[in-house]
C-alpha positions in Angstrom: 0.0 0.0 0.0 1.3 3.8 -1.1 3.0 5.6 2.2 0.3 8.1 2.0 -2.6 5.4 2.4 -1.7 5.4 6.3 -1.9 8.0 7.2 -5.1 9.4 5.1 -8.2 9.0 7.3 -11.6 8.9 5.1 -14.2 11.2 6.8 -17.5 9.9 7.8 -16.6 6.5 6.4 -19.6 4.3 7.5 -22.1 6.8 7.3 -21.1 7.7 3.7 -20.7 3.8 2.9 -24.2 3.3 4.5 -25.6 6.3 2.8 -25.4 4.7 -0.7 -28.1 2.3 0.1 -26.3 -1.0 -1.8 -28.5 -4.0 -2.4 -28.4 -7.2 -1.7 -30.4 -9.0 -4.0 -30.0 -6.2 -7.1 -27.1 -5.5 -9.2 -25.0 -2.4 -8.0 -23.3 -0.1 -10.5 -21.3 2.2 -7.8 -19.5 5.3 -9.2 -16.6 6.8 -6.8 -16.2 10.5 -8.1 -13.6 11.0 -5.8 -11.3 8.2 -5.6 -8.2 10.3 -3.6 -6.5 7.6 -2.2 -8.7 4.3 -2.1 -10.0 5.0 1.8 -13.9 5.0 1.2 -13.7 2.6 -2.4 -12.8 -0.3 -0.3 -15.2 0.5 1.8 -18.0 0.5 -0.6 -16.5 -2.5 -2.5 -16.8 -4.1 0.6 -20.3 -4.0 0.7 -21.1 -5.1 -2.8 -21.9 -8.9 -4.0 -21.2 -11.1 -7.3 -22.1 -9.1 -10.8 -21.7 -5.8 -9.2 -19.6 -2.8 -11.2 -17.8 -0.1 -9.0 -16.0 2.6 -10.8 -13.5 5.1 -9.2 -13.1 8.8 -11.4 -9.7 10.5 -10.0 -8.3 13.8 -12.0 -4.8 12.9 -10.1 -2.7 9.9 -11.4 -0.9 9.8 -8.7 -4.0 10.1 -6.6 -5.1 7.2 -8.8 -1.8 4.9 -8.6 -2.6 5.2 -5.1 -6.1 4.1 -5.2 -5.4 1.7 -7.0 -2.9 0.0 -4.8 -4.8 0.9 -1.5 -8.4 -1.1 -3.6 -5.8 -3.9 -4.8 -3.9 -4.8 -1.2 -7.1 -4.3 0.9 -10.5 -5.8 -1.2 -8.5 -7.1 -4.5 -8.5 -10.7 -3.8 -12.2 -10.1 -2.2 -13.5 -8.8 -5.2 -12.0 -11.6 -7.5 -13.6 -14.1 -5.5 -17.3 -12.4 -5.7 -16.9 -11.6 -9.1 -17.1 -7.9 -8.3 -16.0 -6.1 -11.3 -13.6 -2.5 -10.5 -12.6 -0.3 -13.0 -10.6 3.4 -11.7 -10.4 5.7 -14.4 -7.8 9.0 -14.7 -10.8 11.8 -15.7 -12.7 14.8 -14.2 -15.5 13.5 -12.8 -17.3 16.5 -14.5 -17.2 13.9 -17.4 -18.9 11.5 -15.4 -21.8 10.9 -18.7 -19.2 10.6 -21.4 -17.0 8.1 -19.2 -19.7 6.1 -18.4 -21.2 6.2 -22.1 -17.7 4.5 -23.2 -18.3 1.6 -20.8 -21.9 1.1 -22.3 -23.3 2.3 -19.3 -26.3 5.0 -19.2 -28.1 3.9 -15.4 -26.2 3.3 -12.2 -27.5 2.4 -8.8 -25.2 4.7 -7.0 -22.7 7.7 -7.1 -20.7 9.5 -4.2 -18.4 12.6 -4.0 -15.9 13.5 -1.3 -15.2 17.1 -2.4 -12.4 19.7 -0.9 -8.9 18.7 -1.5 -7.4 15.2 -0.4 -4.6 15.7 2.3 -1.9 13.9 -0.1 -2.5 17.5 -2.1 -1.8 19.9 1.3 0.7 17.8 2.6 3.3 17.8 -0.8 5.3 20.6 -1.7 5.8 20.1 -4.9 2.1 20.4 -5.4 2.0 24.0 -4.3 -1.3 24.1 -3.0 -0.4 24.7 0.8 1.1 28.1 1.8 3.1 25.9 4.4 5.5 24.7 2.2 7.4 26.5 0.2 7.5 24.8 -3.7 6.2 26.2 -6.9 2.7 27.6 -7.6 1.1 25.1 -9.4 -1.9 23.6 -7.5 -3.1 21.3 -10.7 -4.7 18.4 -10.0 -4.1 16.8 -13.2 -0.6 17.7 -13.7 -0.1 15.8 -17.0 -2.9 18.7 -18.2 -1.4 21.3 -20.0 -3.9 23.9 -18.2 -3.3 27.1 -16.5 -1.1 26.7 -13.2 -1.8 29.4 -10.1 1.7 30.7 -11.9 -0.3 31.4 -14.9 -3.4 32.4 -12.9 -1.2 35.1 -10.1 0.9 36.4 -13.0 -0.9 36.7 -16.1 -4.7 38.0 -15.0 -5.9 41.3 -14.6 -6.4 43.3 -11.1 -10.1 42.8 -11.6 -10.2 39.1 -12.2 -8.1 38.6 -9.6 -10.3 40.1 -7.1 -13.5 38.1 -8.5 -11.2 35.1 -7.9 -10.2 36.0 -4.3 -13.9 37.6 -3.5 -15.8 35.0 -5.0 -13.8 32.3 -4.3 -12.3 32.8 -0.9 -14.5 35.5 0.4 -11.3 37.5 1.1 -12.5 40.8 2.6 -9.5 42.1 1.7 -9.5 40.9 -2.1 -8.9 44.6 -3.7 -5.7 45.2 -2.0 -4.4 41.6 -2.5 -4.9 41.8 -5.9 -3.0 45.5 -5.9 -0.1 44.1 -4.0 0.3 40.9 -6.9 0.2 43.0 -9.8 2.3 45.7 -8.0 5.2 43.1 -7.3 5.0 41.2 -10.6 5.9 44.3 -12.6 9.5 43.8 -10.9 9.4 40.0 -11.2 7.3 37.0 -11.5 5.7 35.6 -8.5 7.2 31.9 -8.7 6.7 29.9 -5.6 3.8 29.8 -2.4 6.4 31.3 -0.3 6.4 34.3 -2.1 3.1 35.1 -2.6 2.4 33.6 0.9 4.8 36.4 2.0 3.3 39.1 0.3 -0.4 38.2 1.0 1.1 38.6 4.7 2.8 42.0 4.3 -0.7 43.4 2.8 -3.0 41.9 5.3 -2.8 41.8 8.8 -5.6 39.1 8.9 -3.6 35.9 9.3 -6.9 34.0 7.3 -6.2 35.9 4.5 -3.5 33.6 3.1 -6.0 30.4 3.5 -9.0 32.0 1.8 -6.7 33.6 -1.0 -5.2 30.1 -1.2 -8.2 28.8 -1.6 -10.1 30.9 -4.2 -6.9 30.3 -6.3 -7.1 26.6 -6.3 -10.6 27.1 -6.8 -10.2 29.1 -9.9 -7.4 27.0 -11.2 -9.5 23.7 -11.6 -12.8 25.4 -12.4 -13.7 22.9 -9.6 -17.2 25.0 -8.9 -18.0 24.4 -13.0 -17.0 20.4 -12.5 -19.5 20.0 -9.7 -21.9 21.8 -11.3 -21.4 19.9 -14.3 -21.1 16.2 -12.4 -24.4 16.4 -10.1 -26.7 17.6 -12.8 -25.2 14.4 -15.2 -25.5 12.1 -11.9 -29.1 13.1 -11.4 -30.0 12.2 -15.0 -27.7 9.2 -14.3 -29.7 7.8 -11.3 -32.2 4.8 -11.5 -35.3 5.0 -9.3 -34.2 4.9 -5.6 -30.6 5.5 -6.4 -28.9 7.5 -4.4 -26.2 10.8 -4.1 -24.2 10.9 -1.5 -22.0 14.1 -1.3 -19.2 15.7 1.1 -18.2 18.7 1.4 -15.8 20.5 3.6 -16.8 24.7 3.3 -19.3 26.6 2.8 -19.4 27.9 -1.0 -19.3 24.2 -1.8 -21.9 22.9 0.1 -24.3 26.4 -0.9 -23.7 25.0 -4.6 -24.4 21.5 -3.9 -27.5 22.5 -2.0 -28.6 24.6 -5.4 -28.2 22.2 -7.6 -30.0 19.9 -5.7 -33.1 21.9 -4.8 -33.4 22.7 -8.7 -34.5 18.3 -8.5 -36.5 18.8 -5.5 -39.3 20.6 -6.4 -41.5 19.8 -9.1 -42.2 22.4 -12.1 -45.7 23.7 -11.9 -48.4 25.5 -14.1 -48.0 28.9 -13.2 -51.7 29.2 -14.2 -53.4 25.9 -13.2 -50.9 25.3 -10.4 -51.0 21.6 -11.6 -47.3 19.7 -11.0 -45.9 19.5 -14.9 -43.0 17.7 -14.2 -42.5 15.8 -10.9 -39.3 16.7 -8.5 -37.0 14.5 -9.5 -35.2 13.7 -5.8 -36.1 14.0 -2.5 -34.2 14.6 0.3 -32.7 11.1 2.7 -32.0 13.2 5.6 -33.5 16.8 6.4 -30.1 17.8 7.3 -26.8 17.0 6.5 -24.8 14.4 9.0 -22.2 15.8 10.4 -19.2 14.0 12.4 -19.1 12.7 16.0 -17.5 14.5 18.3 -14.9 11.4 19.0 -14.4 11.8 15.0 -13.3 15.1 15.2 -11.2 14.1 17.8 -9.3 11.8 16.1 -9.6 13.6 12.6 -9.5 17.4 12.5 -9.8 17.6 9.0 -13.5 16.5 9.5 -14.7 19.0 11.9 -16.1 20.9 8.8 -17.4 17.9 6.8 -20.8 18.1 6.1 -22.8 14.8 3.9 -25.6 15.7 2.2 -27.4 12.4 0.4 -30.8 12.6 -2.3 -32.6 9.8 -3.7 -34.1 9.3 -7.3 -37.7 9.1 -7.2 
């Protein structure tokens, strides 16, 4: 098992296992949006029977090699003997439809997304996407992608994009004179590394918050990870058979406000404004009024899950 699969502790593991609903006597078509590093897709495989299909999405190949070795060492030989069927596929799960077309698939039973940022990503310099660190500003979770880097992004944008990013994004109060200070110092020279702009997010505000959100609404910005959700849950919906389920985690607010949007567009059903007769039925309800959080002994032992929230829908 990859180093990293030690010490990576899945959040709200059996209540987002339990959450997908997996039968016992029906065939199980599982889709992992968020693979990371394998922690909840053993889980899950765990729980499914002979003829069942579970397939893992991961943006990250090294997230993925991971994954894969975690699945393999922990529920490989479990799966082979049940005739459980895994596939983990390097793609943006905002191309969940496509994907899934290629496989001949068009209905699945279940589909689950641990949003945020996996701790593999914060805790590797050379990944650039923790100011604690000092390595280059990248933040790319596909690096084999020849997209825009948080180099590109810092360096190249105008002073008003950058505020929308750090506003928008990171809800940085203090967005306008951030975005001064970068286009100030990048006259002189490039902005190259997180210690740098770490540094100088630090000189121009006093608010010692300001580098996480700014961090934040960069990384954000730089894998158009709002469009991807938005993108994903509306395919998944369409996705769903009757009485599948969506489980979804997030870790902060502006994700979970989105995810809550998208869903409530499925919730309610489209009336006549004139007859007030239902036109087309809500497509979801709700499994839970409100989202489960995680037990206080969880938060203990896991403080990256004190902001976790898991918010799960079910195809009518």
């Amino acid at each position: 098992m990859d180093e990293k699969s030690f010490w990576h502790i899945p959040v709200l593991f059996q209540e987002y296992i339990d959450s997908l609903n997996i039968s016992i006597t029906k065939r199980n078509i599982v889709v992992d949006c968020t693979l990371w590093l394998g922690g909840h897709a053993a889980g899950i495989i765990r729980k499914l029977h002979e003829g069942d299909v579970f397939i893992g999405f991961d943006l990250d190949n090294d997230n993925l090699k991971s994954s894969r070795e975690t699945i393999e060492k922990s529920v490989g030989g479990f799966a082979k003997e049940n005739g459980i069927t895994i596939r983990c596929i390097h793609a943006n799960f905002r191309d969940i439809k496509a994907k899934l077309s290629e496989l001949g698939i068009d209905t699945v039973t279940a589909v689950c997304y641990d949003l945020w940022v996996s701790s593999a990503h914060f805790d590797d310099a050379d990944r650039g996407f923790s100011f604690r660190f000092a390595g280059k500003l990248d933040m790319r979770f596909d690096r084999e992608n020849d997209g825009k880097t948080a180099y590109d992004l810092v360096n190249r944008m105008s002073e008003k994009e950058l505020i929308e990013i750090l506003r928008i994004y990171g809800e940085e109060p203090k967005a306008r004179f951030i975005a001064e200070a970068i286009v100030k110092a990048r006259k002189l020279k490039p902005l190259e590394t997180t210690e740098e702009l770490t540094k100088l997010i630090e000189e121009t505000s006093y608010d010692p918050k300001s580098v996480v959100r700014s961090f934040q609404g960069i990384r954000i910005a730089v894998n158009d990870e709002f469009g991807s959700i938005e993108t994903s849950l509306k395919d998944t919906i369409s996705l769903l058979s009757p009485e599948g389920r969506c489980s979804v985690i997030t870790f902060h607010s502006l994700e979970d406000r989105l995810v809550k949007q998208i869903f409530a567009e499925y919730l309610q059903a489209e009336r006549d404004e004139f007859t007030g007769q239902d036109i087309t039925p809500a497509l979801i309800k709700k499994v839970t009024k409100k989202p489960i959080l995680p037990t206080e002994e969880e938060m203990k032992q896991n403080k990256r899950s004190r902001s976790a929230k898991l918010r799960i829908v079910e195809k009518k």
